[in-house]
Residue frames as qw, qx, qy, qz and C-alpha x, y, z in Angstrom:
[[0.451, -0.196, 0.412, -0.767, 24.67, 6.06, 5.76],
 [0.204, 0.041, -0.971, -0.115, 23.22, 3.12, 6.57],
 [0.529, -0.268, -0.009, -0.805, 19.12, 2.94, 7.12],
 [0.198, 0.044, 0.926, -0.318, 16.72, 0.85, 8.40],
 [0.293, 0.102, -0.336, -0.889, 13.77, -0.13, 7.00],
 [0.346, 0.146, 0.761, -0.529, 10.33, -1.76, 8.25],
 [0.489, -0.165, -0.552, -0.655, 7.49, -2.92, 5.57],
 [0.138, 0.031, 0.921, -0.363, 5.31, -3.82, 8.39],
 [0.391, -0.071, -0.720, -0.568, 1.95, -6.10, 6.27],
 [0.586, -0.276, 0.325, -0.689, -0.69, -7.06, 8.04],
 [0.983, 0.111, -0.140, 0.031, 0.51, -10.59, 7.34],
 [0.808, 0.252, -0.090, 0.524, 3.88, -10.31, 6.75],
 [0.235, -0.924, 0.196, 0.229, 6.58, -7.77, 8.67],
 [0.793, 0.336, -0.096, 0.498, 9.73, -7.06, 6.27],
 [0.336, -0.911, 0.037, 0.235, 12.92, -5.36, 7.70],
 [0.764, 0.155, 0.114, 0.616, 16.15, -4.37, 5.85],
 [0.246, -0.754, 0.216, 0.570, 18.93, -1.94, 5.85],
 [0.709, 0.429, 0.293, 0.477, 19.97, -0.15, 2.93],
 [0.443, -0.155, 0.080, 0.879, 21.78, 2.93, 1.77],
 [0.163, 0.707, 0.322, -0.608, 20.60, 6.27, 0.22],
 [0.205, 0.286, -0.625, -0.697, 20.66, 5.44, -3.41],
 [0.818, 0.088, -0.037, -0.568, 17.81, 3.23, -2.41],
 [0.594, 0.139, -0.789, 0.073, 19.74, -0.28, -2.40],
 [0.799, -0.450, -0.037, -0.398, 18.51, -2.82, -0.28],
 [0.287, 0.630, -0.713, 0.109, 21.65, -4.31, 1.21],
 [0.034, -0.042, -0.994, 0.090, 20.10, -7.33, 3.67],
 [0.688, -0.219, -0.044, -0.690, 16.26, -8.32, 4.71],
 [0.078, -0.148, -0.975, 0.149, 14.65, -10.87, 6.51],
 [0.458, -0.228, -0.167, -0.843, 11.14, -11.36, 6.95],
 [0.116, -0.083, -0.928, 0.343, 8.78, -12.88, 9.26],
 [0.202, -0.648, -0.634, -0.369, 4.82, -13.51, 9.94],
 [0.074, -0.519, 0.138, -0.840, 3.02, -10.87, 11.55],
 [0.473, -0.472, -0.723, 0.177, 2.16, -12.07, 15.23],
 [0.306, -0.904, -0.261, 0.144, 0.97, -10.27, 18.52],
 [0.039, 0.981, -0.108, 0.158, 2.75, -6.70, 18.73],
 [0.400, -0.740, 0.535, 0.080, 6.02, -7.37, 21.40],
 [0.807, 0.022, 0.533, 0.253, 6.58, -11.16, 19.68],
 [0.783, 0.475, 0.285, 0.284, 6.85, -9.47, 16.40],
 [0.214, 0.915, -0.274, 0.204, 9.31, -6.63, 16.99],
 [0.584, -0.549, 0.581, 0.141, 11.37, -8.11, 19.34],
 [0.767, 0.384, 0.430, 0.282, 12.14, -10.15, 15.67],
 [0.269, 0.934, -0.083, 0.220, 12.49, -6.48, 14.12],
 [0.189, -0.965, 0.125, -0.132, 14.93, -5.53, 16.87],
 [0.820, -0.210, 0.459, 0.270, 17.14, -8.57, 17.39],
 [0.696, 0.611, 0.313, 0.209, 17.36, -7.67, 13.27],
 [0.200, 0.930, 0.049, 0.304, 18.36, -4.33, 13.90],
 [0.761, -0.613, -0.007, 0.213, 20.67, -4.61, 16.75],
 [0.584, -0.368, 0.369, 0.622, 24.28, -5.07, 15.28],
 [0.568, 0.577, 0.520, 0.271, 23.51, -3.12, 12.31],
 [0.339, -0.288, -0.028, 0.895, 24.61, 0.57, 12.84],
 [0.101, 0.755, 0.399, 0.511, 21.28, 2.25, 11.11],
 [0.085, -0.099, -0.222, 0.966, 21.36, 5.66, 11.76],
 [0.482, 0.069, 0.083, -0.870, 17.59, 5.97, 10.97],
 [0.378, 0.248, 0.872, -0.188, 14.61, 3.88, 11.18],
 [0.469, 0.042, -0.545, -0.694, 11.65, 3.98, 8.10],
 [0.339, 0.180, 0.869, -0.314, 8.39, 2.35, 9.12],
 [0.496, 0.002, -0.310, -0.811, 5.50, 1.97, 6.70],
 [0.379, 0.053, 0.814, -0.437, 2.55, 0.31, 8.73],
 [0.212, -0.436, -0.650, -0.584, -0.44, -1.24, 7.93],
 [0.086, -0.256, 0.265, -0.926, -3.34, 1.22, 9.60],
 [0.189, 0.866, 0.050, 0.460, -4.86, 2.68, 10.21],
 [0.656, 0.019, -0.225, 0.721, -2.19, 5.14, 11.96],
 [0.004, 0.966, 0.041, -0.255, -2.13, 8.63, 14.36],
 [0.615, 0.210, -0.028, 0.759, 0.80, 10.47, 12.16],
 [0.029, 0.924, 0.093, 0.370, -0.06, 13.56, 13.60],
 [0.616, 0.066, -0.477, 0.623, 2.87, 14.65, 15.47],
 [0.218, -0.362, 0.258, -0.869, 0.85, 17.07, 17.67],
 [0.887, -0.254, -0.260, -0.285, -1.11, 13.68, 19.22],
 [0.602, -0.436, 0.649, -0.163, -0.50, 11.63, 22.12],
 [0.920, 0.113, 0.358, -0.112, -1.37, 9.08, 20.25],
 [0.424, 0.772, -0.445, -0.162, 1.28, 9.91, 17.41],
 [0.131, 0.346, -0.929, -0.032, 3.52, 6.74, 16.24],
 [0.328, -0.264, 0.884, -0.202, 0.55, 4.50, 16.99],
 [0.231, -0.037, -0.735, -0.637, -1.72, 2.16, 15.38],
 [0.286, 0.034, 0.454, -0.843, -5.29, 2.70, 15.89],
 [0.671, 0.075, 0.409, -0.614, -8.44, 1.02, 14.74],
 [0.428, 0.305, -0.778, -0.343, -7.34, -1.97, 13.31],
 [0.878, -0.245, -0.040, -0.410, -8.77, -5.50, 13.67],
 [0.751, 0.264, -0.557, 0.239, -5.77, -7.19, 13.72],
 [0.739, -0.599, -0.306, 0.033, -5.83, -8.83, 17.15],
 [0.694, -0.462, -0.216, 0.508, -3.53, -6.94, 19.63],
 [0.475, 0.065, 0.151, 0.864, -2.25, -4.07, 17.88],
 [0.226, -0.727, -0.607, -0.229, -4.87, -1.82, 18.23],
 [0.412, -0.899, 0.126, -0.082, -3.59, 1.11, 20.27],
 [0.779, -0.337, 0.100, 0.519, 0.09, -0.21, 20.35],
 [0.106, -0.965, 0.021, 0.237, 2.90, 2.45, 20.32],
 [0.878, 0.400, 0.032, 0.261, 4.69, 1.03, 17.10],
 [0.169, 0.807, -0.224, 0.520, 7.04, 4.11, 17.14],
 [0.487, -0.703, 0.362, -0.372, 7.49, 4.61, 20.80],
 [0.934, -0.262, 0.244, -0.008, 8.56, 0.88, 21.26],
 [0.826, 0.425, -0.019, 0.369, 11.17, 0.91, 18.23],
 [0.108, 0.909, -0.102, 0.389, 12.62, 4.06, 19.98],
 [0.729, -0.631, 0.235, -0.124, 13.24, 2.22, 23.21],
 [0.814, 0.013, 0.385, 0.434, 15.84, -0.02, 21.67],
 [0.601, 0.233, 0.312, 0.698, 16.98, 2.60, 18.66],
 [0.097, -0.793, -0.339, 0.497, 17.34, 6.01, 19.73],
 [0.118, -0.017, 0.537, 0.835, 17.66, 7.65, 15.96],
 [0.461, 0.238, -0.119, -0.847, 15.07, 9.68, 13.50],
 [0.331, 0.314, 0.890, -0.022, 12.12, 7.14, 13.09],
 [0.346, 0.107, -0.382, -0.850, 10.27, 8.05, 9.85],
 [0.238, 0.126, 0.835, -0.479, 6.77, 6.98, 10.30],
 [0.445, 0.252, -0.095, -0.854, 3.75, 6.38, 7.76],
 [0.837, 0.278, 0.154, -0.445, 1.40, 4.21, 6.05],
 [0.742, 0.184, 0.550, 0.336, 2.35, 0.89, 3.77],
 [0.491, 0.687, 0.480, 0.237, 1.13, 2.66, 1.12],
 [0.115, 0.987, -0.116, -0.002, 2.41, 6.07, 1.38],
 [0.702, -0.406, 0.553, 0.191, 5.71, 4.06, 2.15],
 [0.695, 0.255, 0.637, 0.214, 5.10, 2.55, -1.15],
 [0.350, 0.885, 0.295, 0.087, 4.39, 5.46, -3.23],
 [0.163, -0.851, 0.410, 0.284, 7.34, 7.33, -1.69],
 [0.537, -0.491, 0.561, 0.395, 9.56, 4.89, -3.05],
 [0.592, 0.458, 0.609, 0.262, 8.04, 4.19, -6.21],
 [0.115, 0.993, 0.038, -0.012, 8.40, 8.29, -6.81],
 [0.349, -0.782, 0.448, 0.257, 12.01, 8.18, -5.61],
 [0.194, -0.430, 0.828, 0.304, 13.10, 5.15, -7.74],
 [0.469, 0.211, 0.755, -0.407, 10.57, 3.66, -9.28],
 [0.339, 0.509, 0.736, 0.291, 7.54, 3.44, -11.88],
 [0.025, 0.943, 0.284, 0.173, 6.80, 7.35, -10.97],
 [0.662, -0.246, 0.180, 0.685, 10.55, 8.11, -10.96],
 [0.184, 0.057, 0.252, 0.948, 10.89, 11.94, -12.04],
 [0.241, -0.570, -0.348, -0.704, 7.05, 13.11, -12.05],
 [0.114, -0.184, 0.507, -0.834, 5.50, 15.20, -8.79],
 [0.617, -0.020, 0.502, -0.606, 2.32, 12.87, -8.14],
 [0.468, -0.076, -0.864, -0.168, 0.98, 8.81, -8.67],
 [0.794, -0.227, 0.052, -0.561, -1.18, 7.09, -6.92],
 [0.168, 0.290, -0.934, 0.121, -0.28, 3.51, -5.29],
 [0.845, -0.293, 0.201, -0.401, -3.21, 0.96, -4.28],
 [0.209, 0.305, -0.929, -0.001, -2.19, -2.01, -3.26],
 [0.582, -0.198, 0.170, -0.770, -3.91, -4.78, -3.26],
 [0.184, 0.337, -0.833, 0.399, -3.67, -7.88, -0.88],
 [0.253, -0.389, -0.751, 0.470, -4.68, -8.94, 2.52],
 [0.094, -0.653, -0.455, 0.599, -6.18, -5.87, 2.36],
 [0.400, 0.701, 0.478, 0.346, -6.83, -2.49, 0.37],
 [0.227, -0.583, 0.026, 0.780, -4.29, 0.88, 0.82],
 [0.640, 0.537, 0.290, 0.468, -3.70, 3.10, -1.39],
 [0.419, -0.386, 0.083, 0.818, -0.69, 6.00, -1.05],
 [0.361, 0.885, 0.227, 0.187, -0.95, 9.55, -2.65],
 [0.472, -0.357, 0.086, 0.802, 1.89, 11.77, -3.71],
 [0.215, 0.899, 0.299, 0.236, 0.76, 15.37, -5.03],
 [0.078, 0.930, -0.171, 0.317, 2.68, 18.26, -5.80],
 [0.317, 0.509, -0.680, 0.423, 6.33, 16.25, -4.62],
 [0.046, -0.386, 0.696, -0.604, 4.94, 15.16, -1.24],
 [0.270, -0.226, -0.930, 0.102, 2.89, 12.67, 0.53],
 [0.469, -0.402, -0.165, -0.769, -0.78, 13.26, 1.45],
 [0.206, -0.141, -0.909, 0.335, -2.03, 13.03, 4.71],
 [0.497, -0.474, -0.188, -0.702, -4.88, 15.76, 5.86],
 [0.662, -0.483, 0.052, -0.571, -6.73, 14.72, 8.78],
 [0.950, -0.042, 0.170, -0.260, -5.52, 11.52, 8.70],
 [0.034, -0.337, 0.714, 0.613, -4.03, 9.85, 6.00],
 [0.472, 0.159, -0.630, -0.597, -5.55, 8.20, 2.65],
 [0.320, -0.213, 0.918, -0.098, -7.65, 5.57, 3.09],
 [0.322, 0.194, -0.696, -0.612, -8.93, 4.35, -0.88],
 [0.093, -0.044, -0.994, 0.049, -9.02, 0.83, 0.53],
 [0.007, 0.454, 0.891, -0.014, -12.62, 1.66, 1.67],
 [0.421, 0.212, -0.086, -0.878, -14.60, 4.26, -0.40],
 [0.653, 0.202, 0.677, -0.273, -18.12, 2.77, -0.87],
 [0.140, -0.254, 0.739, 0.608, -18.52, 0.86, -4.30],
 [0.738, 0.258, 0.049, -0.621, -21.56, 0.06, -7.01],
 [0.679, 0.019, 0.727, 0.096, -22.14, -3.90, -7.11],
 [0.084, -0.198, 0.859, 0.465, -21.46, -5.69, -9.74],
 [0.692, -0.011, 0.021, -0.721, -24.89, -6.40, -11.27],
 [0.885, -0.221, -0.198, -0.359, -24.12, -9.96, -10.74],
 [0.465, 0.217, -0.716, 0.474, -22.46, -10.29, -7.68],
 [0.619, -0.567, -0.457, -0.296, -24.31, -11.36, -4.67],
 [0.527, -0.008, -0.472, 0.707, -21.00, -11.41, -2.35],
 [0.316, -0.926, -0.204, -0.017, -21.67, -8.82, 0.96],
 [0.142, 0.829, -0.385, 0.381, -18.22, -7.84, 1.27],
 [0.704, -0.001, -0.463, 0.538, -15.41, -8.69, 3.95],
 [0.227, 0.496, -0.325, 0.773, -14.94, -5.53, 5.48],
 [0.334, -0.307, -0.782, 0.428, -16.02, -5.73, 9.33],
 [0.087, -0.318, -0.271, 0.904, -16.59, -1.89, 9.16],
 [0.559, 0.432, -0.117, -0.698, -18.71, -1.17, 5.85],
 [0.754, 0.153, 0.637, -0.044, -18.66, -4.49, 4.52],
 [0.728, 0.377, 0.393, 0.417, -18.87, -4.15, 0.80],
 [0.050, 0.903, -0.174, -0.390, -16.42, -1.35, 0.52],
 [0.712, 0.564, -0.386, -0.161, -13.88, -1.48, -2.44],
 [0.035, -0.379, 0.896, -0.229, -11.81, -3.75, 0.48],
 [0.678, 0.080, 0.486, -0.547, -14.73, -5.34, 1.35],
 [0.833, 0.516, 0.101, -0.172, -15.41, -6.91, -2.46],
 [0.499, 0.819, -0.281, 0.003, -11.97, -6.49, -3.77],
 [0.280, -0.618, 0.734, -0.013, -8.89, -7.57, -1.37],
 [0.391, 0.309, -0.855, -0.146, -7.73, -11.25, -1.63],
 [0.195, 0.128, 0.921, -0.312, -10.05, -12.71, 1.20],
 [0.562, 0.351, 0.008, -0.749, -12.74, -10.95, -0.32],
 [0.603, 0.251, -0.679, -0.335, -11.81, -13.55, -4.01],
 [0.122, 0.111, -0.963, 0.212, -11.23, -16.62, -1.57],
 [0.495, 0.315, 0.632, -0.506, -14.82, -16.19, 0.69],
 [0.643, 0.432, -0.004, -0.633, -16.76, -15.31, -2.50],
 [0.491, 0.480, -0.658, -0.310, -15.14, -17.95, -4.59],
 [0.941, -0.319, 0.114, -0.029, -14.53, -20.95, -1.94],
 [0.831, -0.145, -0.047, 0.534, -10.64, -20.87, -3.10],
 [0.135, -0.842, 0.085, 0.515, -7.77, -18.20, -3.24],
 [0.217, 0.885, 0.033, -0.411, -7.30, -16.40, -5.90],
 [0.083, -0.665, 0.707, 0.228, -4.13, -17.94, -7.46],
 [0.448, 0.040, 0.893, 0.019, -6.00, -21.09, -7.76],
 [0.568, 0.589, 0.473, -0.324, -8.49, -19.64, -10.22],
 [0.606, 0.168, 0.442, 0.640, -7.71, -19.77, -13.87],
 [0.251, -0.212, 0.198, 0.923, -6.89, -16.74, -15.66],
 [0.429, -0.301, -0.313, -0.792, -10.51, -16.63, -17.39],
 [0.131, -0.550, -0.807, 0.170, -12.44, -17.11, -14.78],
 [0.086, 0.687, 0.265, 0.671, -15.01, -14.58, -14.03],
 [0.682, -0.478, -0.179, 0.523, -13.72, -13.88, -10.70],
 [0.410, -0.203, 0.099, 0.884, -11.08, -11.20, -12.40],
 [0.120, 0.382, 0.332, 0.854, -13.41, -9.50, -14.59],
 [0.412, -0.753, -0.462, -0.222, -15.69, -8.87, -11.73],
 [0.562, -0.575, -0.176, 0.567, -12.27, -7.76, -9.54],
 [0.323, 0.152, 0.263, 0.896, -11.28, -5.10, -12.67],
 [0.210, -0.670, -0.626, -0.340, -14.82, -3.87, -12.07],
 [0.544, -0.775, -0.269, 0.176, -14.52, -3.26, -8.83],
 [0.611, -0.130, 0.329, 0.708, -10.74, -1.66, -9.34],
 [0.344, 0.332, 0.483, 0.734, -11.81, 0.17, -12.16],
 [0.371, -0.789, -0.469, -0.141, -14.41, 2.05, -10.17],
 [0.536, -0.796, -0.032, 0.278, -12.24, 3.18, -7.42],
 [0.408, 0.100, 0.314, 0.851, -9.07, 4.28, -10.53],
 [0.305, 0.516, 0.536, 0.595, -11.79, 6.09, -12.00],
 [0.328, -0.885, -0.237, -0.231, -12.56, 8.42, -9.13],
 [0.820, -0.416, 0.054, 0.389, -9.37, 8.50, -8.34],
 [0.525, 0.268, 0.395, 0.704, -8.40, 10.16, -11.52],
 [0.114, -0.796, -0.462, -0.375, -11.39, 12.21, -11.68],
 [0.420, -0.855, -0.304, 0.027, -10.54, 13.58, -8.29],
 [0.562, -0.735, 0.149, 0.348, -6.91, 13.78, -8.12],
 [0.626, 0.766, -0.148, 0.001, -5.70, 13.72, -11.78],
 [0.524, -0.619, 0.442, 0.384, -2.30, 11.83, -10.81],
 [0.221, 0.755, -0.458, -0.414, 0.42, 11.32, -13.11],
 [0.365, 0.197, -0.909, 0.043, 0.67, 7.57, -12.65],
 [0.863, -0.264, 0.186, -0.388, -1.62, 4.90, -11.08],
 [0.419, 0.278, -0.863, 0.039, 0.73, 2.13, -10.06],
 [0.904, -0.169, -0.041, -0.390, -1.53, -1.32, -8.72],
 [0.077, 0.359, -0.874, 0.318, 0.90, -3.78, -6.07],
 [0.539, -0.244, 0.731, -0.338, 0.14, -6.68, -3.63],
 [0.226, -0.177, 0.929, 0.235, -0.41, -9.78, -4.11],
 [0.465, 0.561, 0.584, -0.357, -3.72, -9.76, -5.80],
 [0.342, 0.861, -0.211, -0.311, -2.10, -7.99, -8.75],
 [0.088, -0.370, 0.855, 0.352, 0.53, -10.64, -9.96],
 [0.453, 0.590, 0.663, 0.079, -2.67, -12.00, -11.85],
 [0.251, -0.379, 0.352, 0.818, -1.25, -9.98, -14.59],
 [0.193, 0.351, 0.773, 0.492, -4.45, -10.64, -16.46],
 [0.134, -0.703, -0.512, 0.475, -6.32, -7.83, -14.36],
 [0.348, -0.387, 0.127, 0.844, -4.04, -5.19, -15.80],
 [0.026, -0.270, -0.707, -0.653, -6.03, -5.31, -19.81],
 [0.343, -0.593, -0.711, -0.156, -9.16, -5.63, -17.97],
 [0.205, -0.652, -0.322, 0.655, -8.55, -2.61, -15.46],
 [0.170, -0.197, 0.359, 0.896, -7.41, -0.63, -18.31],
 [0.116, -0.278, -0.630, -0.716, -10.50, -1.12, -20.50],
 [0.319, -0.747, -0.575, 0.095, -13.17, -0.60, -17.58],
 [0.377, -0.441, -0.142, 0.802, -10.96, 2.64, -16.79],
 [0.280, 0.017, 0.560, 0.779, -11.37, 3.87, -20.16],
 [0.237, -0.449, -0.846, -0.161, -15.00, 2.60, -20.40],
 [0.258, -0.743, -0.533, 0.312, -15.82, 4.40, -17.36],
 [0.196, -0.530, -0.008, 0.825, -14.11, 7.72, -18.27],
 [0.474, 0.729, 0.465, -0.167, -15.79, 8.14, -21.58],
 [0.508, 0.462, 0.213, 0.695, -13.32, 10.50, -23.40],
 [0.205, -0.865, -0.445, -0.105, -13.98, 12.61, -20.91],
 [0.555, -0.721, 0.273, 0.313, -10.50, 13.26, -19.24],
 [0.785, 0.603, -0.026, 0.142, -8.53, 14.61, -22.46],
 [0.393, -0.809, 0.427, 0.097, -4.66, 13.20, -21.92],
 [0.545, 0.510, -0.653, -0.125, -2.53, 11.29, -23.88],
 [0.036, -0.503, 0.811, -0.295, -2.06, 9.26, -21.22],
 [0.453, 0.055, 0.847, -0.272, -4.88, 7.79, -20.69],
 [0.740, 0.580, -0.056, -0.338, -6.74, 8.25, -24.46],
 [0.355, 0.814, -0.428, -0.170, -3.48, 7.24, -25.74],
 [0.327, 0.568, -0.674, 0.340, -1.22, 5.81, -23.90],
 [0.641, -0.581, 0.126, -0.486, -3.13, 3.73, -20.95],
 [0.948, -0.070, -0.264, 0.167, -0.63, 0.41, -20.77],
 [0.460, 0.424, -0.213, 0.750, 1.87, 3.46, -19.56],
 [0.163, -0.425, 0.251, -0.854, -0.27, 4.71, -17.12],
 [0.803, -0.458, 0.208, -0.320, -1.74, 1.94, -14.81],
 [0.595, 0.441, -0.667, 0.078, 1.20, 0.08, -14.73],
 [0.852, -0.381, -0.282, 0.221, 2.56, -2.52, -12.11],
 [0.477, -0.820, 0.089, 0.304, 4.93, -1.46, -9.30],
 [0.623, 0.647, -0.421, 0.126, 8.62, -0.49, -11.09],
 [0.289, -0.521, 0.695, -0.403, 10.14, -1.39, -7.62],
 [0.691, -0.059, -0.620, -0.367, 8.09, -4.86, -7.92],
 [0.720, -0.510, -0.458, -0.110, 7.66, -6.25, -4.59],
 [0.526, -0.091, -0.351, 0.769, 10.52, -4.31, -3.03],
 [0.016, -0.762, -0.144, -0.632, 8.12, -0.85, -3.54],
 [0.627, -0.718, -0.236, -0.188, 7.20, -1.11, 0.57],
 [0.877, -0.215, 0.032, 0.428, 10.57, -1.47, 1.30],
 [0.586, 0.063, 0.144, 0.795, 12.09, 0.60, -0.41],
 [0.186, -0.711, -0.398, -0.549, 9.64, 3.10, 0.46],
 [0.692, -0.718, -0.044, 0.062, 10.25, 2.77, 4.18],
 [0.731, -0.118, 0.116, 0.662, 13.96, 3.23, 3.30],
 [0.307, 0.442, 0.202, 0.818, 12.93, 6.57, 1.90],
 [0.526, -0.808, -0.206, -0.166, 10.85, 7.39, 5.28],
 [0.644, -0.738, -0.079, 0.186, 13.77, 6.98, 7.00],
 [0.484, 0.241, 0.221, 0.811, 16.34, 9.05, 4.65],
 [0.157, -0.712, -0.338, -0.595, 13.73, 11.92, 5.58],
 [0.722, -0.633, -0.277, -0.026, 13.56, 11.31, 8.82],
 [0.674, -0.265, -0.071, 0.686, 17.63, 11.47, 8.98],
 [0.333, 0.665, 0.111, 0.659, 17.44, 14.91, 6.71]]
């Protein structure tokens, strides 16, 4: 069977077909522009390909309720045009197959469960963090949505006690997007993030933030795994420093091997490494065909 598969970034839209062992078998990618310019890109992709199902994991926020008009679209983003567009509904016009439909993140998580860093256990956690702030829950085997769906990226946070920064976020400003994403390092800093050396205090002030929003994470949902993507995370120096503010903040309080014990095993980077979104949406739309 041959899928389809959509990592669609609020920067960046990937698409590729793979198979149902999880191989990715081509991709192409391309920047995210206005709504019709960038699928028509998707669809041209998809055309001669023979998927028998589609996988989307957007960025959101997103209606997934499938009792909504509004279902398959994306709904109160800022990202100019897309706002109300019928992400679903348009891919359908051109590819009339099961369209699996969810979040980046939950996208991400799925796949990282199926093949991945949380390969074989029934719940992780996935934030990614980027252009923005997601983060994906899988509990008890299955993706969490509720009302909604997850949305980590902006639970309010406790400043830094010396960080003056107001935040990024348009909606709550210094939420843990607000302080934490990758424009967040650039405004507050004057450059991006990649440019800053490895001790600067930049990172310990992003593990802070990070470490905050693990720890209530843990507290609340006790996953088995916390796995930490996008591009804001290949500053591999974050990892130590999340870990010991995680710790730090739990006290001995939460008594698991995993995380007394065993914590370079349990916030770990993606195991999928930048394919997670991808190969997540390839596991939306394996569902979707079931």
């Amino acid at each position: 069977m041959r899928i389809g598969a959509i990592e669609a970034g609020g920067t960046k839209f990937i698409c590729g077909v793979g198979n149902e062992q999880g191989e990715i078998l081509e991709r192409i990618s391309f920047p995210t522009e206005a709504p019709e310019t960038t699928l028509e890109q998707a669809v041209t992709f998809f055309r001669d390909k023979g998927v028998e199902a589609i996988g989307i994991g957007s960025f959101g926020p997103i209606d997934l309720d499938r009792s909504s008009p509004a279902y398959g679209r994306v709904t109160t983003t800022p990202k100019p045009g897309w706002a109300g567009f019928d992400f679903v509904g348009y891919m359908k016009r051109f590819f009339p197959v099961p369209v699996g439909f969810d979040t980046d993140v939950n996208a991400a998580v799925f796949g990282e469960a199926k093949w991945g860093a949380a390969q074989g256990l029934d719940s992780c956690v996935y934030y990614t963090i980027g252009t923005g702030v997601g983060v994906g829950v899988y509990a008890e085997g299955k993706l969490v949505h509720g009302l909604v769906h997850p949305e980590g990226g902006h639970v309010l946070t406790r400043r830094h006690p010396e960080d003056p920064f107001k935040g990024v976020c348009p909606f709550h400003g210094d939420c843990l997007e607000g302080m934490a994403s990758g424009p967040a390092i650039e405004k507050r800093w004057g450059v991006k993030g990649s440019e800053l050396p490895d001790d600067h205090q930049a990172w310990e002030m992003e593990a802070f933030y990070l470490a905050q929003a693990l720890s209530g994470v843990i507290l609340l949902l006790s996953p088995k795994k916390v796995i930490l993507g996008g591009g804001v995370m290949h500053q591999k120096q974050l990892f130590p420093l999340v870990r010991k503010l995680v710790a730090r903040n739990l006290n001995g309080y939460v008594v698991a091997p995993d995380i007394l014990d065993e914590m370079d095993n349990y916030i770990v980077p993606p195991g999928l490494g930048d394919n997670a979104g991808l190969c997540g949406a390839l596991a939306l739309g394996i569902e979707a065909a079931k």
